[in-house]
N, C-alpha and C positions, 0 to 999 in steps of 0.2 A: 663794264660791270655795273650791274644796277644797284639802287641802295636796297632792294631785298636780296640781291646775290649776297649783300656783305657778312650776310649774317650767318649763312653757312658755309662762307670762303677760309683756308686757314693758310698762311703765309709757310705751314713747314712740311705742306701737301702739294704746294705748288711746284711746277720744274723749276724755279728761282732756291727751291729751299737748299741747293747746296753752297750758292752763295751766301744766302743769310745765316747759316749754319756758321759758314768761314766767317762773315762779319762780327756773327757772335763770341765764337771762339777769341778772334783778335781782341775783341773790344772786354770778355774775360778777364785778359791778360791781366792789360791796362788798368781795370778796376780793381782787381786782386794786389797791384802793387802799390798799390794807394795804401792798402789796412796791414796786407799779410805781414810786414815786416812789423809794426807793435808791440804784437806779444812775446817776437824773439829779440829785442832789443838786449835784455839781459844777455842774453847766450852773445850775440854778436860783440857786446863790449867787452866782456870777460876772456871772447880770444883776441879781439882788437888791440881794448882799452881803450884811450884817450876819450873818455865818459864826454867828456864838455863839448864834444864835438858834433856825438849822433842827432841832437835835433838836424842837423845839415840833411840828413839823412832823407829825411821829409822834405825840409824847405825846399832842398834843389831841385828835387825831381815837380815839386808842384810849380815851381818856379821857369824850371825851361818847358816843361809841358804847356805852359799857358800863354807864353812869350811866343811860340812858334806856330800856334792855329791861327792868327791870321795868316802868315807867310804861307803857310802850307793852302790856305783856305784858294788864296790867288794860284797858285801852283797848278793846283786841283782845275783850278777853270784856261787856266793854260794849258796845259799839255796832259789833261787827265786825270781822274783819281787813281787807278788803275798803279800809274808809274809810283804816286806819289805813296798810294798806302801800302805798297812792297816794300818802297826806301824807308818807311815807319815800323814797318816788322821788321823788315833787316836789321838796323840799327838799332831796334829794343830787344833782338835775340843777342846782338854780339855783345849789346851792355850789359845784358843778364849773365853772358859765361864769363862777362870780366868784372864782374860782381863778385862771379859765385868762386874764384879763385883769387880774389881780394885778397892782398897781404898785410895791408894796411888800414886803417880807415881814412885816409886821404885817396889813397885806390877807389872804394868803397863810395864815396863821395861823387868824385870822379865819375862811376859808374854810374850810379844813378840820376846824375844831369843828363845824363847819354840815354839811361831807358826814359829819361823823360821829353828828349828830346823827340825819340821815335813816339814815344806815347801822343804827343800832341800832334801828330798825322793820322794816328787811329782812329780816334774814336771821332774826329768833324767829318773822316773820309768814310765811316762806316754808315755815318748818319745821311752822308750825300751819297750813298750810293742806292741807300734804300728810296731816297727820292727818286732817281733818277728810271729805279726798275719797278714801281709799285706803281699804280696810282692815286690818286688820292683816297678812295674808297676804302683802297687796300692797306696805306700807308699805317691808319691806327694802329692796326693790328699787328703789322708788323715792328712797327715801333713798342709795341706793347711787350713784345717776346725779345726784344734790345734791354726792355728797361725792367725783365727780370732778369738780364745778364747781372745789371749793376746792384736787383737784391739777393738774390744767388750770394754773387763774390761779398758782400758787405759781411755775411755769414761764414762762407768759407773759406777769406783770406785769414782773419784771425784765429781764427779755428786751428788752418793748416800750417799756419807761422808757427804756433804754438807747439802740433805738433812735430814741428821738425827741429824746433829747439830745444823741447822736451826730450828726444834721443840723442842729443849732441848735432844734429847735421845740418845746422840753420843754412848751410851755405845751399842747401836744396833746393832754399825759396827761391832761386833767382835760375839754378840748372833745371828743374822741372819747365819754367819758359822755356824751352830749347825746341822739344821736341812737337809742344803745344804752337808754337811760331811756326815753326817749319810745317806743319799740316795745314795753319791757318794760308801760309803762305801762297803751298801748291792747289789749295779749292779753290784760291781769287786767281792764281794766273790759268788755273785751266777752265774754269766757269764762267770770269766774268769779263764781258769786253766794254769797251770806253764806246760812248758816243758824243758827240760831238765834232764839228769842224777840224780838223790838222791842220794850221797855218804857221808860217814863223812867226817867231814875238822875238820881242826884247826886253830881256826880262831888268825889272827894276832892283838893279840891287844895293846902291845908295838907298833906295826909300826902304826897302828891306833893314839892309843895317840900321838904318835912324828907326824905323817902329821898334824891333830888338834889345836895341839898345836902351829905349824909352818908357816901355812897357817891364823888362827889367828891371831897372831901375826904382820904379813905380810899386812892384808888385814885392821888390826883396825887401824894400824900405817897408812896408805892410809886413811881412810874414815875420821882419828882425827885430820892425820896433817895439821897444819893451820886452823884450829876449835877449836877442845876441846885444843890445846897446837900448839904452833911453831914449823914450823918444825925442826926447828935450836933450838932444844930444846932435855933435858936428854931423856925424852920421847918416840921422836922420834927415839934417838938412839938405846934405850933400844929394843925396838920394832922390828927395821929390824934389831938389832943385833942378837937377842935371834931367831927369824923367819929364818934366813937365817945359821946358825948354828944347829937351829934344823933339817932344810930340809937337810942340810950337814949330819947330821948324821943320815939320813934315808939313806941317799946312802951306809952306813954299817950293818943298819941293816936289810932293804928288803932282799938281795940278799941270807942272813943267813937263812930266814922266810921262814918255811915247805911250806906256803900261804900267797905269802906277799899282800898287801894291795894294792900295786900298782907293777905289772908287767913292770919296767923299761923297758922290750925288748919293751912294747908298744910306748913308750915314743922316743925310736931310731930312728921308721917307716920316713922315708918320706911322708906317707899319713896324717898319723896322726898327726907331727908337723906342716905339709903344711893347714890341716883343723882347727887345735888349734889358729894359727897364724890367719886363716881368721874370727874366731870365737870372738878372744881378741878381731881385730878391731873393729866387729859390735857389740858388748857390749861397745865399747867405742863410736864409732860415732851414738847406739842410744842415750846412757846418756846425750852427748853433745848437739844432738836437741829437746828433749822434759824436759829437766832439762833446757836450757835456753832459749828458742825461746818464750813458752809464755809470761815470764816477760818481754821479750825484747820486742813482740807486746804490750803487755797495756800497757808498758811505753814511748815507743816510739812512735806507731805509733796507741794509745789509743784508744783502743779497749777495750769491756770487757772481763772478765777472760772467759764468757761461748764460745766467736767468737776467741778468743787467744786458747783455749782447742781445737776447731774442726780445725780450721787451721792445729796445730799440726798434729789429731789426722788423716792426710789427710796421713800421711805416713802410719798409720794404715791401713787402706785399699787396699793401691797397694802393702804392703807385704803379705796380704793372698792373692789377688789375682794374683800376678805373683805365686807362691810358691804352689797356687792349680792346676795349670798348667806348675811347672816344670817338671815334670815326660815327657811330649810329648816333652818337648827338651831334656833331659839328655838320653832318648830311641832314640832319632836319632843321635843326635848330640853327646853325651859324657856327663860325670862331667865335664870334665876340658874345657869344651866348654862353658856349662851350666855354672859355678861357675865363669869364669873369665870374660862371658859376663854382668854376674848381679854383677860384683866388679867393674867394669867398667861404667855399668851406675849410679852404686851408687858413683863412682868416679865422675863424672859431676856432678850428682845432689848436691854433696856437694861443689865441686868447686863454681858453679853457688850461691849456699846460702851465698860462703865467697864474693864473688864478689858485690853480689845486697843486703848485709846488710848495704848501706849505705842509701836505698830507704826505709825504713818500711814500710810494705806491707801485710796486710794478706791473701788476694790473692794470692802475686807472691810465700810467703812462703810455701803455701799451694798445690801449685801447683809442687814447688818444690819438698818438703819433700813427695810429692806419686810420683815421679818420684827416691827420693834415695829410697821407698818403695818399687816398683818395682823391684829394682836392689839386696836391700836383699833379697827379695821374690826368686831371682832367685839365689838364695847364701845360705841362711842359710839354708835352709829343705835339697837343695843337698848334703850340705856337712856333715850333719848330718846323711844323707842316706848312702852316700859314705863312712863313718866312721865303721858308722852299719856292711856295707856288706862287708867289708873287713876280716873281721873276724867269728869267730863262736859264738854262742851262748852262750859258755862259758864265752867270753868276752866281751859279746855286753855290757850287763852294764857298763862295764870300760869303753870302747871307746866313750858310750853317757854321760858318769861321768866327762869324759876329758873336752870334749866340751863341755857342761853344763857349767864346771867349769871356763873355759877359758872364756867363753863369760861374767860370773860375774865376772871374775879377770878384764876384760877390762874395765867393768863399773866403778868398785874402782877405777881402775886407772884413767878412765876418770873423776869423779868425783872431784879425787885430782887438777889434772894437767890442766884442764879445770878451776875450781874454784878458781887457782893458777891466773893464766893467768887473768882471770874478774876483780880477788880482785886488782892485779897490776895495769891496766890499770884503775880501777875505781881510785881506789887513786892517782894517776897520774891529775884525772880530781875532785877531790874534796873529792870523799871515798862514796859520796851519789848516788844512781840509782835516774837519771836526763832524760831528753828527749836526751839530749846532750849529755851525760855521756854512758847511756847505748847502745850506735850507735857504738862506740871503742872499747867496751867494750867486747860486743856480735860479733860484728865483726872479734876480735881477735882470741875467742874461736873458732868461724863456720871455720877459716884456721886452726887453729891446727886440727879440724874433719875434714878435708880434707888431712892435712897430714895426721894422722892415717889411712884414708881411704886410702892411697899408700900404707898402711902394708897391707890391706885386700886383692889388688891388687898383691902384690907380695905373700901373701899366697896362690893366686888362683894359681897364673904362677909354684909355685912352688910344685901340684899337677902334679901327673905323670900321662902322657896322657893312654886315655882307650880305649876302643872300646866297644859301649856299649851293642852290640848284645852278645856279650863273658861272659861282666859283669852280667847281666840279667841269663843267663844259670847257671853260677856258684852259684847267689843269689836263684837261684829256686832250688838248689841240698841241699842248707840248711834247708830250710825250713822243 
């Protein structure tokens, strides 16, 4: 397909569109379970109870979801994605019906480690598969129609949380996955087939447990500390000490492994580290705007939560839509064209949020936050293309496992250091979220997302220039 074909090609016209359709659907799911359950927290505790508990609620599912894309990533280039993202529906349908009949909140709990476990197979296997059946030409576009899955649900998981806590029936959030799994299921085993080699392996599963166990560790100490315990506490130590000793001693045993779990040569690339780096940031500079900016609108500048939700949800929109139309810059212009010009404008658009949080605005924010849309829009899909094509088949799962991973490690991170930052300055000003209070407060955080956002900017700069008529030829010899 040539670069004027692209322009009139559309990913849900083509005979691939029933697979993308299921990709879609799956990777719905995934994202809906991220937000929907928020608004019904009330309803859920009042038939639960045990209040002190439900952050877990969030932390574990973000927690094993993030822990198991690498494992899954390696899987994927072993024996298929095919196998791997059935066993990821499978297992985020049956933790949804043991959710949605939770007796307890330790049940409840339980369950959502288990959709998060399937989750972190979905959504690296939904993204390598569109590698695998697009070309690069093709890829933007279809990447484009993926990354209005994730602003769709941003909007209609709290929306539908809300309505189903609002009639008494919260437990719906988690039965309604049922039937939504099961069709996402039957469009991937009857439309999509695996390519690649079948040979036997030996799968690594010491180095398995030690990543697991290490990245755990890593990620719970992040999303606890200063919440469930101080950071300046045994806990914390416990955590990045035992995390950062286990990774240490992955670096002895990969290298021993018939098939290790992670191919450290990948980890060396300059492409790879340059697109991981810009991946962290935007995992961190999304958490930072749509984890604070609503609160900071209905408390400051009193709005309600539905006009504080779409403000947000404005950045939602210019990232599918720059991201379905990167492919027509990254085929003339380059990645490292393409990627450093959309870090750049997500570099202003976050500048401009730290500058005008002192004015509460849902307008100005709104207008904002699709203008740092944009700017991922013309960042993430590329670099996740760029990542893809750099490689073969064998590896594409790792390399979409990588940045998967990196973009959730940026969110932990931002979560921490972000929530650091708020709690300080609020107690500084009383400890309560005030009209007066939460103006310092949010303000502080949107500069720290503006600094992170200079790592995303020096992860673009620090991609190696391409030529994109070159890249294209070599991506069409894989296929």
């Amino acid at each position: 397909m040539s670069e004027e074909d692209i322009r009139g090609w559309s990913p849900i016209h083509d005979k691939r569109r029933t697979i993308l359709f299921g990709l879609m659907l799956a990777n719905a799911l995934i994202a809906m379970d991220q937000t929907i359950l928020a608004t019904a927290v009330p309803s859920v505790v009042d038939d639960l109870g045990d209040y002190t508990r439900f952050p877990w609620l969030f932390s574990i599912y973000l927690l094993t979801q993030a822990v198991t894309v690498p494992v899954y990533g390696k899987l994927a280039d072993t024996y298929g994605r095919k196998p791997v993202l059935l066993f990821g529906i499978g297992v985020f349908m049956a933790a949804s019906l043991l959710a949605g009949f939770s007796p307890n909140m330790t049940v409840l709990i339980i369950a959502r480690a288990l959709q998060g476990i399937g989750a972190g197979a979905v959504g690296p296997m939904a993204m390598t598969i569109l590698g695998d059946i697009y070309t690069l030409e093709q890829r933007g576009k279809a990447q484009g129609y993926m990354a209005s899955v994730w602003a769709i649900s941003s909007v209609v998981g709290p929306t539908l949380g809300g309505f189903f806590a609002q009639i008494g029936a919260w437990r719906w959030i988690f039965f309604i996955n049922i039937p939504l799994s099961l069709l996402a299921g039957v469009l991937v085993i009857r439309k999509y087939r695996d390519a690649g080699e079948r040979t036997v392996h030996k799968v690594d599963y010491i180095g398995g447990a030690v990543l697991t166990f290490g990245l755990s560790a890593l990620i719970l100490g992040l999303l606890e500390g200063g919440n469930g315990w101080p950071w300046l506490s045994w806990q914390t130590f416990a955590l990045f000490t035992s995390g950062v000793i286990a990774l240490a001693l992955l670096g002895f045993i990969e290298p021993r492994a018939t098939e290790p779990i992670i191919e450290f040569s990948l980890l060396t690339r300059r492409l790879i580290i340059a697109t991981s780096i810009t991946m962290m940031a935007i995992g961190g500079l999304t958490v930072g705007v749509t984890s604070f900016a609503p609160t900071y609108l209905q408390t400051a500048a009193g709005v309600t939560p539905i006009i504080a939700g779409l403000a947000v949800a404005a950045m939602t929109l210019g990232w599918p839509l720059a991201g379905g139309n990167s492919a027509q810059f990254y085929l003339r212009a380059g990645f490292w064209v393409t990627i450093r010009t959309g870090a750049t404008i997500a570099l202003i658009g976050a500048v401009l949020l730290a500058v005008t949080a002192k004015w509460p605005s849902a307008w100005a924010l709104a207008a904002i936050v699709f203008v740092i849309g944009l700017g991922l829009g013309f960042s993430t899909a590329p670099s996740t293309i760029l990542a893809q094509n750099s490689v073969g088949w064998e590896q594409r799962g790792q390399v979409t496992a990588i940045n998967t991973f990196m973009r959730s490690a940026g969110s932990a991170i931002g979560v921490a250091v972000f929530g650091a930052i708020s709690n300080a300055v609020l107690a500084r000003h009383g400890g309560t979220p005030t009209p007066e209070s939460i103006v310092p407060a949010t303000q502080a955080v949107f500069i720290a997302v503006a600094i992170g956002t200079v790592f995303m900017l020096a992860g673009a700069l620090l991609l190696p220039h391409d030529q994109p008529r070159g890249i294209a030829k070599r991506q069409r010899s894989t296929q």
